[in-house]
PASEVO-7152 format. One line per 4 residues: their letters; for each residue x, z, y of C-alpha. Coordinates in nm, 3 decimals. Layout:
<rs>
a> X/Z/Y  ...;
</rs>
This chain:
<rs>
xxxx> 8.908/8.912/-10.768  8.778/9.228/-10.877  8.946/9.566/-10.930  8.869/9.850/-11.106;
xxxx> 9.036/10.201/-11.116  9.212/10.177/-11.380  9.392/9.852/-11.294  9.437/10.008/-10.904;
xxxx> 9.586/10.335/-11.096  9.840/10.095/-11.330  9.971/9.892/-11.026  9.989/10.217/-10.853;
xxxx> 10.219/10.361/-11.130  10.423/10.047/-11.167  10.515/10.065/-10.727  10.615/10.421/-10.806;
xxxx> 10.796/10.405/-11.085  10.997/10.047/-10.960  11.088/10.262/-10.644  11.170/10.606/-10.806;
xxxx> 11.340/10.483/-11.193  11.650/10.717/-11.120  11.441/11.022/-11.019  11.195/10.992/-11.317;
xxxx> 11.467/10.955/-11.555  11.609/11.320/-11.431  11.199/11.439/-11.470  11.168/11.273/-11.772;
xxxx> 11.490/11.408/-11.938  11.384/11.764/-11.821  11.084/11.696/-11.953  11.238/11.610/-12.294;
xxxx> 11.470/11.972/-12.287  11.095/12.118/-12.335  11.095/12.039/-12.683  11.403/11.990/-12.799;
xxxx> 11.526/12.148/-13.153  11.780/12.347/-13.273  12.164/12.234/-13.251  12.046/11.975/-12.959;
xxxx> 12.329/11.816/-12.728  12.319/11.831/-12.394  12.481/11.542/-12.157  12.587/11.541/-11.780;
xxxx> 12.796/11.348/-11.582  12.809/10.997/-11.354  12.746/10.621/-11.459  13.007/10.653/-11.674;
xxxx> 12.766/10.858/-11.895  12.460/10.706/-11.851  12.644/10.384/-11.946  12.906/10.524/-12.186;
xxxx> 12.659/10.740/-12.429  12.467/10.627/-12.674  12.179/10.920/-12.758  12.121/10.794/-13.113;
xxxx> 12.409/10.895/-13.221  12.293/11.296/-13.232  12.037/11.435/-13.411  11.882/11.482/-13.037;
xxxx> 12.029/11.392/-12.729  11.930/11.435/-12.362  12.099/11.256/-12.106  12.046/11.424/-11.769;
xxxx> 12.311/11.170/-11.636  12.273/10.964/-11.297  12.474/10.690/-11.109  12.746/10.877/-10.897;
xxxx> 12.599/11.225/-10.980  12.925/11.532/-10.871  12.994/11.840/-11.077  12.748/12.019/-10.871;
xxxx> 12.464/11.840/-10.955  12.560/11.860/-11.334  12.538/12.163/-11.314  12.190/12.205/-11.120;
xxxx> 12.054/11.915/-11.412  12.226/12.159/-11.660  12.059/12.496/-11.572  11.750/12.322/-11.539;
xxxx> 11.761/12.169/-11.886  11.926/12.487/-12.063  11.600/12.720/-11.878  11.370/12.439/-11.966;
xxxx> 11.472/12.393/-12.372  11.362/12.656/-12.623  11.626/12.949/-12.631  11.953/12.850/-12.788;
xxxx> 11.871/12.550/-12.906  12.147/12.347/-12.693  12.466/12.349/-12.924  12.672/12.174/-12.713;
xxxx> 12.730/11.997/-12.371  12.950/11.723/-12.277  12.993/11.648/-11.924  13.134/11.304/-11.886;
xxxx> 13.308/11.177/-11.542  13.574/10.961/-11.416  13.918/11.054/-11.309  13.754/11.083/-10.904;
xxxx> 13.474/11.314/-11.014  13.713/11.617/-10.930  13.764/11.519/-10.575  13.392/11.400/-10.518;
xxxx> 13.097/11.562/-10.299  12.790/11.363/-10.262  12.688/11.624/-10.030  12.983/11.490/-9.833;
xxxx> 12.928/11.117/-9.832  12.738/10.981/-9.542  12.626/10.672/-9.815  12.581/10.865/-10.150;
xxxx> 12.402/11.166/-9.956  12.111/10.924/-9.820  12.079/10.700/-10.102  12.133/10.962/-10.433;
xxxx> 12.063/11.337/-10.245  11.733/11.224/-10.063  11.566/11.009/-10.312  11.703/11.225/-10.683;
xxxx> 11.840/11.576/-10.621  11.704/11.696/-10.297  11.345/11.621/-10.472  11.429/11.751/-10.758;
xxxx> 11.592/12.070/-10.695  11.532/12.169/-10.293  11.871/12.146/-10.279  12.119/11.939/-10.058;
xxxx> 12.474/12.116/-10.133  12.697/12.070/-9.843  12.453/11.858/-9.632  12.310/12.075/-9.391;
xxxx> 12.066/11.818/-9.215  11.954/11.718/-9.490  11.688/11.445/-9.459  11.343/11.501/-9.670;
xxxx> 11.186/11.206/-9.787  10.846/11.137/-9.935  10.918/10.963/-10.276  10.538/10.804/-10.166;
xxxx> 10.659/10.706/-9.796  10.522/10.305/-9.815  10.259/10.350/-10.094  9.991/10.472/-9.814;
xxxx> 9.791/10.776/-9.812  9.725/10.879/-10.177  9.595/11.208/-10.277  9.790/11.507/-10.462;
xxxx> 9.617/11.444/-10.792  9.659/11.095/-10.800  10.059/11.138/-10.734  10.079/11.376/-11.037;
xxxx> 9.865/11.154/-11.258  10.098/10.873/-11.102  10.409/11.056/-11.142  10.351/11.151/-11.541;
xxxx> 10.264/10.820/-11.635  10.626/10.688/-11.507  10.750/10.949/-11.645  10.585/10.955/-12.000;
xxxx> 10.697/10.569/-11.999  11.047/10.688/-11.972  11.070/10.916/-12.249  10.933/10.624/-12.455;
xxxx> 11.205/10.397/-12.350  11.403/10.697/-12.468  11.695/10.553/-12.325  11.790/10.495/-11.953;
xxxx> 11.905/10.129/-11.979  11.648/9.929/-12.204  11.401/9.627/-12.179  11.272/9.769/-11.810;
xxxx> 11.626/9.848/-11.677  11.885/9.607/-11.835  12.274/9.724/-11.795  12.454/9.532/-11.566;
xxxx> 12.749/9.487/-11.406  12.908/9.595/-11.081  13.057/9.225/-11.065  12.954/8.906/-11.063;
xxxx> 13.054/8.790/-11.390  12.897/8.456/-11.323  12.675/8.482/-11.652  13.026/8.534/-11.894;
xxxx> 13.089/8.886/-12.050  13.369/9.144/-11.970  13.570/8.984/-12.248  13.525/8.592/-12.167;
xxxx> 13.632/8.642/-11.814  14.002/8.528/-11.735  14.274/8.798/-11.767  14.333/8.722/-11.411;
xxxx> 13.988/8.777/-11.263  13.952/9.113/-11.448  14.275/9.243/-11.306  14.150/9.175/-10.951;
xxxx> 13.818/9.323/-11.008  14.005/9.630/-11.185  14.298/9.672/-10.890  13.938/9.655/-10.614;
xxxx> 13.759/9.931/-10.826  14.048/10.125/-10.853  14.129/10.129/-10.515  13.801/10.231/-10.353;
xxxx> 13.791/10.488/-10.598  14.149/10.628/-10.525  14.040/10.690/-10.146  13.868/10.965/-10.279;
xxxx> 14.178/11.161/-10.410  14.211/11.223/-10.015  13.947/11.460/-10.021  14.113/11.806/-10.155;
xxxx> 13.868/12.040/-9.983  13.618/11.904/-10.250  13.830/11.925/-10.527  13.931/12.315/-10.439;
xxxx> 13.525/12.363/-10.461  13.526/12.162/-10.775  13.773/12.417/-10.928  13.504/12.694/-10.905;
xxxx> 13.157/12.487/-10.980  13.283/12.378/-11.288  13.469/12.728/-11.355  13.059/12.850/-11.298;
xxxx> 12.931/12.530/-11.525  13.203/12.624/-11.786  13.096/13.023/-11.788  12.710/12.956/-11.764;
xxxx> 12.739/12.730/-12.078  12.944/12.935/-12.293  12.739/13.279/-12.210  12.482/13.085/-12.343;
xxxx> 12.673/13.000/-12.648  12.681/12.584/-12.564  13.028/12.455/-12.658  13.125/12.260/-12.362;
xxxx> 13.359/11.942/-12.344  13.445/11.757/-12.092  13.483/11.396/-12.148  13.672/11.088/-11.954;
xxxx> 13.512/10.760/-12.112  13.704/10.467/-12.178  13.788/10.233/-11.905  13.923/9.894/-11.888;
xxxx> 14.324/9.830/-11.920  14.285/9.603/-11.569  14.154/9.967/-11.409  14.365/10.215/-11.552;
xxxx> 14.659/10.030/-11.450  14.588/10.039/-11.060  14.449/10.439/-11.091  14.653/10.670/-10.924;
xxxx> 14.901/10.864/-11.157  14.812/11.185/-10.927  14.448/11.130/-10.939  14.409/11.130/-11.322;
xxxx> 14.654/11.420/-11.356  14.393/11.615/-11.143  14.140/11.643/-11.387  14.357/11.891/-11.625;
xxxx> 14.427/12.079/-11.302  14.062/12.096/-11.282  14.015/12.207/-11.633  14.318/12.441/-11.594;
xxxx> 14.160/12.638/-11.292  13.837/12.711/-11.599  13.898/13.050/-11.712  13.763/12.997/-12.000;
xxxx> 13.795/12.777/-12.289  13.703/12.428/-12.249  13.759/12.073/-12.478  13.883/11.816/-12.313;
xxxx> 13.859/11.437/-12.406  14.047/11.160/-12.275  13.990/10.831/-12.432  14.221/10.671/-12.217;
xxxx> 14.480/10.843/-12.406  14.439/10.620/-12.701  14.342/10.266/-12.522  14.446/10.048/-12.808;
xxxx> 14.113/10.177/-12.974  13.883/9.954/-12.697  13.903/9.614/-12.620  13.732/9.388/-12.355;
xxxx> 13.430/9.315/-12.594  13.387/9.739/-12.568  13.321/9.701/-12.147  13.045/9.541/-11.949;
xxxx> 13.297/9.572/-11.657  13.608/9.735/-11.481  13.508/10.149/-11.599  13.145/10.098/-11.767;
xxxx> 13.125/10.043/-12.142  12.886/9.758/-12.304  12.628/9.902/-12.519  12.892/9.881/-12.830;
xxxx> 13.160/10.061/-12.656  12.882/10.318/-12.561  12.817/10.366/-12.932  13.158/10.353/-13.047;
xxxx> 13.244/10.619/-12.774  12.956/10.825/-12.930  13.022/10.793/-13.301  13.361/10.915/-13.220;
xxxx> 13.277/11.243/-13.001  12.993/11.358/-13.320  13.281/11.306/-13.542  13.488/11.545/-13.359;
xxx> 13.224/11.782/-13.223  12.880/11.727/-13.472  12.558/11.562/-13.430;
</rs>
């Protein structure tokens, strides 16, 4: 069979894009702060954001959120976005996390640093954080040889795909779940099975509350994020998504109380969100597992927050 270039060039695209989806979506959404209008809402933060916002709820929306991503690298996809948008046209910023967000480092973890650093951030920004051998990988290492202009032809095609998706879970990259729920949903597994698989979650995150060094550093990135946002007159918030009743009940007490000791440390003025406050508002139809909300949670989360803070 036959080839031409423009069939080499799509299967090209579609290698580099299958390998690199979390990178792109960072370009992409930078991309996006380009053109963004006036009163536009910024979002940062872990999973929990990329699976717990839903952008159509705003007016415009851009999600510079990633699986796992720290406070530090919120803040890198933050300055980048904020010097990339038109001048004041960010309103405001919410930068959503989990209760072990305050005591995490990727920079720090031998796993998250070689899967998340050196394939997203380290491309992306030059930047490794605490990891001083930092390993620099070719996002084209296994594609062979290809020339520079091809890559950036290659590269804005994935990306340009992305912004038409507009969203980071869709047809291309269906939500799932950290579990196998054995085909059932959240809500049609047995009360039983769901507290085991919240008490597991909860307890490999709550071996992260051991790491205090981090969370002193934590104190003064987000007391920078917090200061660079509002001299730019961005109302930030900081939000803690909804998680399931079978995970909240195995969190550590000390570990949640940590992130108002986070937000305390701020100097400055800063909302703070806690859905977990008001739990009887989400139910097991709201979660696609343990701490990640289905795609009506998401919404309902995101309804909520333009209520209290605008589209």
């Amino acid at each position: 069979m036959e080839y031409n270039t423009d069939q080499l060039l799509s299967q090209l695209v579609t290698q580099f894009f299958s390998r690199n989806y979390d990178y792109l979506w960072l370009c992409a959404m930078l991309q996006k702060c380009t053109e963004v209008p006036e009163g536009s809402t910024l979002i940062t933060g872990s999973s929990h954001a990329l699976n717990g916002i839903a952008e159509s709820a705003w007016r415009c929306a851009v999600n510079c959120s990633m699986h796992s991503q720290d406070i530090y690298y919120d803040f890198q996809c933050a300055k980048r976005a904020v010097a990339a948008a038109p001048k004041g046209h960010f309103t405001r910023c919410f930068i959503v996390m989990g209760y072990y967000i305050a005591y995490q480092d990727l920079s720090r973890s031998k796993v998250s640093r070689e899967t998340m650093i050196a394939r997203v951030y380290y491309p992306l920004f030059q930047d490794a954080h605490n990891w001083a051998a930092s390993s620099q990988r070719d996002l084209w290492d296994g594609l062979g040889d290809i020339p520079e202009p091809i890559r950036r032809t290659c590269e804005q095609a994935a990306v340009q795909k992305l912004l038409e998706c507009g969203t980071y879970y869709s047809a291309i990259r269906p939500r799932g779940t950290l579990f196998d729920l054995k085909g059932r949903t959240w809500a049609q597994v047995p009360e039983g099975e769901r507290l085991a698989m919240g008490r597991a979650r909860a307890q490999d995150h709550n071996k992260i509350f051991q790491h205090r060094e981090s969370f002193e550093e934590n104190k003064n990135i987000l007391s920078e994020y917090i200061a660079f946002l509002t001299e730019q007159d961005i109302l930030p918030v900081v939000v803690i998504t909804p998680f399931s009743r079978e995970y909240n009940r195995y969190v550590l007490s000390e570990m949640k109380a940590g992130v108002p000791e986070l937000l305390d440390s701020v100097p400055l003025d800063v909302h703070y969100v806690d859905f977990n406050q008001a739990p009887e508002m989400f139910g097991p139809e709201d979660f696609m597992d343990t701490d990640h909300l289905s795609a009506a949670g998401a919404e309902k989360v995101s309804y909520i927050l333009t209520e209290m803070f605008g589209e």
